[in-house]
Every structure is written in C-alpha cells, then in structure tokens.
One Martini backbone bead per residue (centre of mass of N, CA, C, O) as a GRO file, in nm:
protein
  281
    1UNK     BB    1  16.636   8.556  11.507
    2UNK     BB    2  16.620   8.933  11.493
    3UNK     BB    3  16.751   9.201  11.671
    4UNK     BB    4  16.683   9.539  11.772
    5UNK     BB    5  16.912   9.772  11.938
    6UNK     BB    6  16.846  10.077  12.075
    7UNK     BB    7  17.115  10.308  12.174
    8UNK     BB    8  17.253  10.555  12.453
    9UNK     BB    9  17.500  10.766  12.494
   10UNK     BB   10  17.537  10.914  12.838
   11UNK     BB   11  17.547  11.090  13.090
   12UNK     BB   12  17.613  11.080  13.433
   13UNK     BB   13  17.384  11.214  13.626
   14UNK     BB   14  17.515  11.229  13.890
   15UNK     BB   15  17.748  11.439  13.722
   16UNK     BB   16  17.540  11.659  13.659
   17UNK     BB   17  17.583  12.015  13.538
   18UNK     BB   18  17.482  12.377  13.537
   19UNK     BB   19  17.506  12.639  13.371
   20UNK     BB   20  17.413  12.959  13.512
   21UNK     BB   21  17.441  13.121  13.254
   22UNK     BB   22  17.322  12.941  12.981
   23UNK     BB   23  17.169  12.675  13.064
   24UNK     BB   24  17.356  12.410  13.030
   25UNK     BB   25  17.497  12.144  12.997
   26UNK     BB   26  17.784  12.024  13.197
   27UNK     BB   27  18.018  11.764  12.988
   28UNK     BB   28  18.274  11.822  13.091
   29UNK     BB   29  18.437  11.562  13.280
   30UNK     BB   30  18.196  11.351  13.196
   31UNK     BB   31  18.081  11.047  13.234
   32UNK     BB   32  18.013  10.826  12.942
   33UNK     BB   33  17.712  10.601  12.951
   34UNK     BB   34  17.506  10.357  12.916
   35UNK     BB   35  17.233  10.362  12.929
   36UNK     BB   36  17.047  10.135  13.106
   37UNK     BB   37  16.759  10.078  12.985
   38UNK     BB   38  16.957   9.909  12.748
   39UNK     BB   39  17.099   9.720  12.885
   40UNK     BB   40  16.839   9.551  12.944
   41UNK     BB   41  16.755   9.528  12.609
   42UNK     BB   42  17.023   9.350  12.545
   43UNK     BB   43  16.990   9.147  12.713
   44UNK     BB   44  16.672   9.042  12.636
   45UNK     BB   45  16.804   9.006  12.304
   46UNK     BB   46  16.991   8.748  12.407
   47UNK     BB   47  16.804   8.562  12.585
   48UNK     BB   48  16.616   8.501  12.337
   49UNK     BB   49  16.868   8.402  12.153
   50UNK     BB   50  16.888   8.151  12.362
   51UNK     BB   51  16.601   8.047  12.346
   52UNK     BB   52  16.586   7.980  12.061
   53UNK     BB   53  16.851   7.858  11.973
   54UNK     BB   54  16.931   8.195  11.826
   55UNK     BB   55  17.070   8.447  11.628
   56UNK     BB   56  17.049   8.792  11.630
   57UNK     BB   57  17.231   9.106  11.752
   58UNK     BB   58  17.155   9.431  11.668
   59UNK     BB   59  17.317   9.715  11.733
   60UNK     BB   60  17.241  10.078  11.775
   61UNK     BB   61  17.354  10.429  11.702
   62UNK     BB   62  17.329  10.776  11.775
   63UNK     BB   63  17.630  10.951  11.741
   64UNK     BB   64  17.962  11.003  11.837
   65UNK     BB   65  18.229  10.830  11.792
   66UNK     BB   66  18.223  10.794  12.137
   67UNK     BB   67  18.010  10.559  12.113
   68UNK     BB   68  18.164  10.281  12.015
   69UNK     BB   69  18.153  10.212  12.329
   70UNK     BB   70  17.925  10.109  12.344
   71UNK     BB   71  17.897   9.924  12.145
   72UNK     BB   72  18.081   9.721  12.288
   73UNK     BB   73  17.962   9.668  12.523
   74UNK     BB   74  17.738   9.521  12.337
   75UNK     BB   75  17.939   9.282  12.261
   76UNK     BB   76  17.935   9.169  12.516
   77UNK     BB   77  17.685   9.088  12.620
   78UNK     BB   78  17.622   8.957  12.317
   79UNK     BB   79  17.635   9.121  12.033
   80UNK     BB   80  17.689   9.061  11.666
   81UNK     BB   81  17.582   9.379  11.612
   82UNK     BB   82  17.709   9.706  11.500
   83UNK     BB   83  17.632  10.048  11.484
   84UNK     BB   84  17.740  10.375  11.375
   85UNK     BB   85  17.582  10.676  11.387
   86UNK     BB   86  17.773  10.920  11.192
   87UNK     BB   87  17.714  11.318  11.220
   88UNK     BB   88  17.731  11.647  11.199
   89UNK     BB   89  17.446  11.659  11.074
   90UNK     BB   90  17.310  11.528  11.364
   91UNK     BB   91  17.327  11.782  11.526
   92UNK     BB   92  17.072  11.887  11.738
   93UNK     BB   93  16.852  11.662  11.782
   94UNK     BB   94  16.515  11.543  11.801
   95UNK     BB   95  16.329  11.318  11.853
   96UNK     BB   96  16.198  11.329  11.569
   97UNK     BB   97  16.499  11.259  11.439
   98UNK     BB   98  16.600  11.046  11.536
   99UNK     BB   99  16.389  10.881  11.466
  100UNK     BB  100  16.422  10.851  11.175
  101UNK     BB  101  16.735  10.753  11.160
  102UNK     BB  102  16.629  10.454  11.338
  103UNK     BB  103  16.398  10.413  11.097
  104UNK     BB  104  16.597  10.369  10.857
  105UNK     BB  105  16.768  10.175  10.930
  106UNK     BB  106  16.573   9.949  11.021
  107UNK     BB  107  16.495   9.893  10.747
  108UNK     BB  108  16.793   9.810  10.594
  109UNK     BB  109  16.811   9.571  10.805
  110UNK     BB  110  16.595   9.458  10.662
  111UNK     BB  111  16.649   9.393  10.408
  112UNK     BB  112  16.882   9.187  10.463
  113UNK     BB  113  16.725   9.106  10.793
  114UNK     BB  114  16.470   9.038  10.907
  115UNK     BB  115  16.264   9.187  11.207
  116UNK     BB  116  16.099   9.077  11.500
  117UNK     BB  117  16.252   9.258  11.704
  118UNK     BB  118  16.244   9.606  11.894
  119UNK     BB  119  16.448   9.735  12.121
  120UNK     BB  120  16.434   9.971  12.413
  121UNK     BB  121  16.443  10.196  12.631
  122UNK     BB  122  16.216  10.391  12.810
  123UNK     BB  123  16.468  10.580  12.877
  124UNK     BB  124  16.672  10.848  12.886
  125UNK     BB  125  16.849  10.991  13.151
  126UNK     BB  126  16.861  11.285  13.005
  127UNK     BB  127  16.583  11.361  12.903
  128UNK     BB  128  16.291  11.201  12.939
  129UNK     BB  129  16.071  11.110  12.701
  130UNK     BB  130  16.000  10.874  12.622
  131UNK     BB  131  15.978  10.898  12.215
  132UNK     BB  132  16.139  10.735  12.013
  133UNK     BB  133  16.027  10.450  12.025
  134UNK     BB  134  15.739  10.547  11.935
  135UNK     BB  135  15.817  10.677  11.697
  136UNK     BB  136  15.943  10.414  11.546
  137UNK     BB  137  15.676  10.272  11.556
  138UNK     BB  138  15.529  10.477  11.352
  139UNK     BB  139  15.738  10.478  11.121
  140UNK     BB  140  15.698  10.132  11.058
  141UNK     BB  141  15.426  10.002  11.169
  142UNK     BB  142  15.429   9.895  11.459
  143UNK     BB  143  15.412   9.738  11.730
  144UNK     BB  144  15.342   9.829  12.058
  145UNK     BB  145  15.515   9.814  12.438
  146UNK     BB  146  15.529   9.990  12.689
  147UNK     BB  147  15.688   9.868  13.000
  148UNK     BB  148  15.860   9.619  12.951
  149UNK     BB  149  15.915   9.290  13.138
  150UNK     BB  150  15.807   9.051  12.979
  151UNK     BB  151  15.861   8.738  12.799
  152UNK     BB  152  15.654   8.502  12.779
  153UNK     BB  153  15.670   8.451  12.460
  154UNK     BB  154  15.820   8.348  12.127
  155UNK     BB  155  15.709   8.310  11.788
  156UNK     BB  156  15.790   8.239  11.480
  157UNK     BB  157  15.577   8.065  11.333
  158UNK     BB  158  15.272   8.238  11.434
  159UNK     BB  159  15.367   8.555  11.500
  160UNK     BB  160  15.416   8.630  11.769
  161UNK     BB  161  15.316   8.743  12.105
  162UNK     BB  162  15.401   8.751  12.522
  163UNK     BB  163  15.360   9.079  12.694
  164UNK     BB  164  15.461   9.218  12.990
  165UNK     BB  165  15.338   9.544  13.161
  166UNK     BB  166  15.355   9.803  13.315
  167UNK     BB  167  15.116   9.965  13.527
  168UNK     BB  168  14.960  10.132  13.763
  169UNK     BB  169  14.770   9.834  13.866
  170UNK     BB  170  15.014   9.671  13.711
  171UNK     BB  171  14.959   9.399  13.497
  172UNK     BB  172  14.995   9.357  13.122
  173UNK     BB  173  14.845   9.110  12.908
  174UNK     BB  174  15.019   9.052  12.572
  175UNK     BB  175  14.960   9.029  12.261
  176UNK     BB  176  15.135   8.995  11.948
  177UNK     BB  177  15.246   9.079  11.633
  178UNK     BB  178  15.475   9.047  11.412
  179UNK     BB  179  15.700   9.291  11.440
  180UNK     BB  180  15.789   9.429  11.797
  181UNK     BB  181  15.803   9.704  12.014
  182UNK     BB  182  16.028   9.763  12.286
  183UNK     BB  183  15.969   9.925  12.632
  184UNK     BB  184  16.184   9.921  12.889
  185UNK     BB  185  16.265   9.765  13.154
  186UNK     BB  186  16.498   9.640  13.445
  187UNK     BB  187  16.304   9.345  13.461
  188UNK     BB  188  16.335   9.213  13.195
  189UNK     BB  189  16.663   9.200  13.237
  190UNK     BB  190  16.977   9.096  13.422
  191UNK     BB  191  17.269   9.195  13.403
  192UNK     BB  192  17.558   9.039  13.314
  193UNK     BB  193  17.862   8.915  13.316
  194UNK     BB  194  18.092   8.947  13.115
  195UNK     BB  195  18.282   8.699  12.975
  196UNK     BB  196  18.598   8.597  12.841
  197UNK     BB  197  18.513   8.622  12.518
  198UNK     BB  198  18.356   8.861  12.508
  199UNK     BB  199  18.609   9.038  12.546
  200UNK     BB  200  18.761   8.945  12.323
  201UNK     BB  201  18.549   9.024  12.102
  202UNK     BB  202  18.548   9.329  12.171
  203UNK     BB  203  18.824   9.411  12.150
  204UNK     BB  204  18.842   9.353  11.798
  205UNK     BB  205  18.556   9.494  11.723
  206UNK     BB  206  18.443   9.725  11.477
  207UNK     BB  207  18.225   9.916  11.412
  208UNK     BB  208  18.001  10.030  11.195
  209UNK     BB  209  17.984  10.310  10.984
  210UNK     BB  210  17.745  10.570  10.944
  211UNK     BB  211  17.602  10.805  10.727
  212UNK     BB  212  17.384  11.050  10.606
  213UNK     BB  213  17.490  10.867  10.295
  214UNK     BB  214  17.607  10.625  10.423
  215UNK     BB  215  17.409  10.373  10.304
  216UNK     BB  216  17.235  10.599  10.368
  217UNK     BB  217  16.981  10.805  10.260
  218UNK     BB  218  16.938  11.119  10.442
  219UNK     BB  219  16.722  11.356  10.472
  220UNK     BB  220  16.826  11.669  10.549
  221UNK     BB  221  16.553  11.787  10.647
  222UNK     BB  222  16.524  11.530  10.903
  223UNK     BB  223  16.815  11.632  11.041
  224UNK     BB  224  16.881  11.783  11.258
  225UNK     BB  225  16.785  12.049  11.311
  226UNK     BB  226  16.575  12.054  11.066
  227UNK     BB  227  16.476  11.833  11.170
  228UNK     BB  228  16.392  12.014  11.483
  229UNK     BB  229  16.134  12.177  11.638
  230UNK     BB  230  16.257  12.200  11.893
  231UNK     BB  231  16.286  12.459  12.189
  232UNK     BB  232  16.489  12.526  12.431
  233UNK     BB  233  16.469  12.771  12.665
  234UNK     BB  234  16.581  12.610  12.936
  235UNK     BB  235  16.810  12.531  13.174
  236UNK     BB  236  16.753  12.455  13.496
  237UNK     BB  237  16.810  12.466  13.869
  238UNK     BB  238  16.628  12.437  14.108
  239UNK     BB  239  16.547  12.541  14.365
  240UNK     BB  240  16.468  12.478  14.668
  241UNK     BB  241  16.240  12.371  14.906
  242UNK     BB  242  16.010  12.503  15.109
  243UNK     BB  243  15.897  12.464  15.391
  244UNK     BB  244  15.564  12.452  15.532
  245UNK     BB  245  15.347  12.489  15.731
  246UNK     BB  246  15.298  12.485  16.116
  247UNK     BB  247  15.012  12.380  16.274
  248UNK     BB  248  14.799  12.414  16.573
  249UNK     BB  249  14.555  12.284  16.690
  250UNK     BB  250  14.614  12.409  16.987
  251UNK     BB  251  14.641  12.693  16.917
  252UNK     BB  252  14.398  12.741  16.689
  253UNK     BB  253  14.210  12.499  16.610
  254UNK     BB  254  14.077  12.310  16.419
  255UNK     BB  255  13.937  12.504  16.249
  256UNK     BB  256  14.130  12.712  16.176
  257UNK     BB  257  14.323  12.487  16.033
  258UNK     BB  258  14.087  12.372  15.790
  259UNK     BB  259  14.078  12.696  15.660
  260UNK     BB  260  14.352  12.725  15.595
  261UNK     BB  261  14.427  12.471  15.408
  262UNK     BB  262  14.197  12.497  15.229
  263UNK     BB  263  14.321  12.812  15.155
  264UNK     BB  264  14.623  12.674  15.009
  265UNK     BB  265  14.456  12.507  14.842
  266UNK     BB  266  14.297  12.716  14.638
  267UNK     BB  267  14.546  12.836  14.531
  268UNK     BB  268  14.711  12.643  14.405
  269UNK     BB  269  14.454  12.584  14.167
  270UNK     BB  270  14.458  12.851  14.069
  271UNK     BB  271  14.756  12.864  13.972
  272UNK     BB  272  14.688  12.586  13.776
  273UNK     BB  273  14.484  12.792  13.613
  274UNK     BB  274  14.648  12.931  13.480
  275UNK     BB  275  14.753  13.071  13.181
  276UNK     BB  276  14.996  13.044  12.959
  277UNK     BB  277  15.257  13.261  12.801
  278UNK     BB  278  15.461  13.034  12.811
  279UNK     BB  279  15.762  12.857  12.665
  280UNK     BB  280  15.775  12.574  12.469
  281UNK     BB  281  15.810  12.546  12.111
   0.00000   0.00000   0.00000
C-alpha cells in the first residue's frame, strides 16, 4: 500500500492580524503549525499502512524552506518519506497554480511506486477555500471523496474501497474504486503522541527537496503568479456587528411587532439581491 499525503504548513490563525494599512496577513512573529485537518491525513495514512499490514506513506508539501519542519513533524507521526517542493519561482500561487505543481509531483511518485490513496485535509485553516484538494483529483483524473470521516474497507487486490464522509443530513457510505483521493475530516483518524523512536528517526532525517526544474521540470507558465489568475482585492477585518432592535409585544402590540420584522426582513431580501458591481476577479 502506498499513500500520498499532501501537507501545509500555515500560520497559527488564532495569533493572525491583518495590516490596517496594506490589508495583508502580518506574518512576522506569528508561529507557523501543520494545517490540523492535514495532521489527522498523515494519521489516517499511518493507521491505514498498520492495519494493512504494510506499507509506505510519503508526506508533499510545496512551501518555503522552513515547510520542512513540518515534514519533519509528519516523520514523526510516522511516514516514510517526506519531500519538500521549494522554489522561488512558486512564490505567489493560488490554489490553481498549487494544485499544478502537487498533481506533478504526485504523478512523478506515481512513476516510481504505484500511489493507491491520496489523502488531504479537507481545508488550510488560512485560505479556507478546501480547493486544492479537489483540483488535484481532477487533473489527475481519481476518484475524489470529500469530507471522509473513516474508511471503512480498503482492498488492495479488488481494488476497492468503502469510505464514510460526512453531509448536511448526516453520514454517506460510499464505494470507490482505487486509487482514490480523500479529503478528511479530524474525525478520520485521532493523532497519536509520536513513540520515542519515531522522534529520533525524524532528528535524524533530511526531507528530500524538489525545485521548479529538478527532479520535476515544472511548465513555468502554470506555476507561481504567471499561473495563478486569482486576485485578491482586499483583505480586512470586518467591523463588530451591532446588536439588532428590541421590540416589545407589550409596547407596541402584536401587529406592528410583526409588521416591523416583516418589514426588516423584506429589506434585508432586497439588499441581497442587488447586482454585485465589485469583487475578486
């Protein structure tokens, strides 16, 4: 069994402020952790390769050079190997441009060693746009399955699998053929405290590093901004929301209680359907 487990290190989002100024994330300062939801990925791939009896699990992640403490982290957990896509040709990419280069990569490793499961957390706690993921099983043309909370089954000689993932009304049990990519819940898989070999086997290990040209020669129009047509026009911290009016049955009676929210909300309708004449392009 060989899993892929697609990784980023992010700013810790509960110590993030936005620049009043610029309207930009201030990064300085601000501790950088493993996505969580990719944290329970990398588990998900462990306890998978354990219960199989076998196994390999390669961690990816395309950041800059301080990314590979994050793979380190994801060594402890327990895989096998680890690859650190740096470059500053990718500096600036959004989630098109991303998914590019991790669906590159991951063909590169298929070449290699068969890749059975590709696993994701369902969403980057700094973006929030749960993209990536989804890009990367379309151009690689996998079954996807967003939102797995457990994987119920996972034959390797029928090539199969059967994974629960989670929706509006509950629990959806899915069949799928191999391989397929999953993006997780932090319910797929409990993260375990790494064993005391497992830390010394990641002190001791170096993640591989890939760049724009080498082992992977990356088309350079679809990487870094030339290939990221998203624009992001503004980035701020919205006001308070101020508390809404308090109307009294007793005061004003019944009837115009009700005339007025009718009358709040018919507004409120209104405002939502007005023609959008700005925006992210």
């Amino acid at each position: 069994m060989h899993a892929v487990v697609a990784i980023k290190q992010v700013p810790d989002t509960s110590n993030v402020r936005i620049d009043p100024e610029t309207g930009t994330l201030i990064r300085e300062g601000v501790p950088a952790i493993v996505n969580p939801y990719d944290l329970h990925a990398v588990e998900a791939a462990v306890q998978l390769k354990e219960r199989l009896g076998g196994g390999q699990v390669t961690v990816i992640t395309m950041g800059p050079p301080k990314a590979a403490e994050a793979l380190l982290e994801c060594i402890e957990q327990g895989a096998d190997r680890a690859i650190l896509i740096s470059d500053r040709k990718f500096g600036g990419a959004d989630t098109l441009a991303t998914s590019y280069v991790l669906a590159r990569a991951i063909e590169t490793i298929n070449a290699e060693l068969p890749v059975d499961i590709v696993l994701f957390g369902k969403q980057a706690i700094d973006g929030d746009t749960a993209q990536v993921g989804p890009g990367v099983a379309t151009r690689l043309n996998m079954p996807l399955i967003t939102y797995a909370v457990a994987i119920e089954e996972f034959d390797l000689t029928a090539r199969r699998a059967v994974v629960h993932r989670r929706v509006e009304q509950g629990i959806e049990v899915l069949e799928t053929t191999l391989p397929v990519l999953l993006t997780v819940e932090k319910e797929i898989a409990p993260v375990r405290h790494a064993p005391l070999p497992r830390l010394i086997a990641a002190a001791r290990y170096q993640p591989e590093a890939w760049t724009a040209t080498s082992p992977v020669m990356f088309d350079p129009q679809q990487i870094g901004l030339k290939g990221s047509p998203t624009v992001v026009g503004k980035a701020y911290t919205p006001p308070p929301r101020s508390g809404g009016d308090v109307l009294s049955v007793a005061n004003l009676g019944l009837d115009a209680v009700v005339a007025r929210a009718m009358a709040v909300i018919g507004q409120a309708h209104v405002h939502d359907l007005q023609p959008v004449t700005g925006g992210v392009s």
